[in-house]
Residue, then its C-alpha position, 0 to 999 in steps of 0.5 A: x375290563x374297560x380299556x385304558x385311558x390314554x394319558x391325555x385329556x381336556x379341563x374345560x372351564x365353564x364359564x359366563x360374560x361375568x366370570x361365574x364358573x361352573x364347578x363339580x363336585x366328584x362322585x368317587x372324591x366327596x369334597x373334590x371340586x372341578x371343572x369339567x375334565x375328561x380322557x381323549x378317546x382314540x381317533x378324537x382330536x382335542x375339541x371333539x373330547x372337550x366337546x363330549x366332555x362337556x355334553x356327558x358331564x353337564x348335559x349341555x349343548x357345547x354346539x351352542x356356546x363358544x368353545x375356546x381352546x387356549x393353547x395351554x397344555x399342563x403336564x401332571x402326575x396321576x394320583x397313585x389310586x387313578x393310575x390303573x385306568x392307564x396303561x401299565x407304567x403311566x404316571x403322568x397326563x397332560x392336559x389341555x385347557x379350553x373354555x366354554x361360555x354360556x350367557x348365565x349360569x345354566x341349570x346342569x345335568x351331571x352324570x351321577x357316576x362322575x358327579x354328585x353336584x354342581x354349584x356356580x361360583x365367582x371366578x376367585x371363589x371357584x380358584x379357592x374350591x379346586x383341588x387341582x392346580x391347573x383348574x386353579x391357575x386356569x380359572x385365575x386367568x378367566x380375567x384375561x382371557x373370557x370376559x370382564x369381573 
């Protein structure tokens, strides 16, 4: 059996000068869309997990683009079906917000046992696609925090 995940992880948006965001659609949730998100590992700080995040769900160089940490953290509940992946008794996870600009909206590589595809949308397009709050109110602050519209 895979250790559990510790309860702590990174959303990641994806994002260009024009607030394009980049979105995945979940392989074990067909219809599910989001950004990239993962589960810190023991032993990395914050911006090593985004940074491997970024690299295993996208094949892109994180190294190569600016990486910001907003200093957001949200709290949420683990959906009842994902709560086996952690420690016996955790029902909830909290969450840090970083971002992640590219110059134009890249071609991607996503993982196929995380992801079935990707699509680049306009920021306002993208907040109505998640299913997640915080991908939602974090993509609906793109305008003050990454660029202009």
């Amino acid at each position: 059996m895979a250790p559990y995940k510790i309860p702590v992880s990174v959303l990641v948006l994806i994002h260009t000068p024009a607030l394009e965001v980049l979105l995945l659609e979940r392989a074990d949730r067909p219809g599910f869309w989001q950004s990239v998100t993962g589960s810190q590992n023991p032993g990395e700080t914050l911006e090593q997990t985004a940074r491997r995040e970024v690299a295993e769900e996208t094949g892109l160089d994180p190294a190569v683009y600016r990486l910001t940490d907003w200093g957001i953290t949200n709290r949420y509940e683990i959906f009842p079906e994902w709560r086996h992946r952690y420690p016996p008794g955790v029902t909830h996870n909290t969450e840090h917000v970083f971002a992640l600009e590219v110059p134009a909206p890249l071609p991607v590589r996503v993982a196929p046992q995380e992801h079935l595809g990707y699509q680049w949308l306009p920021y306002r397009e993208a907040a109505l696609k998640v299913f997640s709050w915080s991908n939602r109110d974090a993509i609906l602050l793109l305008p003050q925090r990454g660029g202009k519209p």
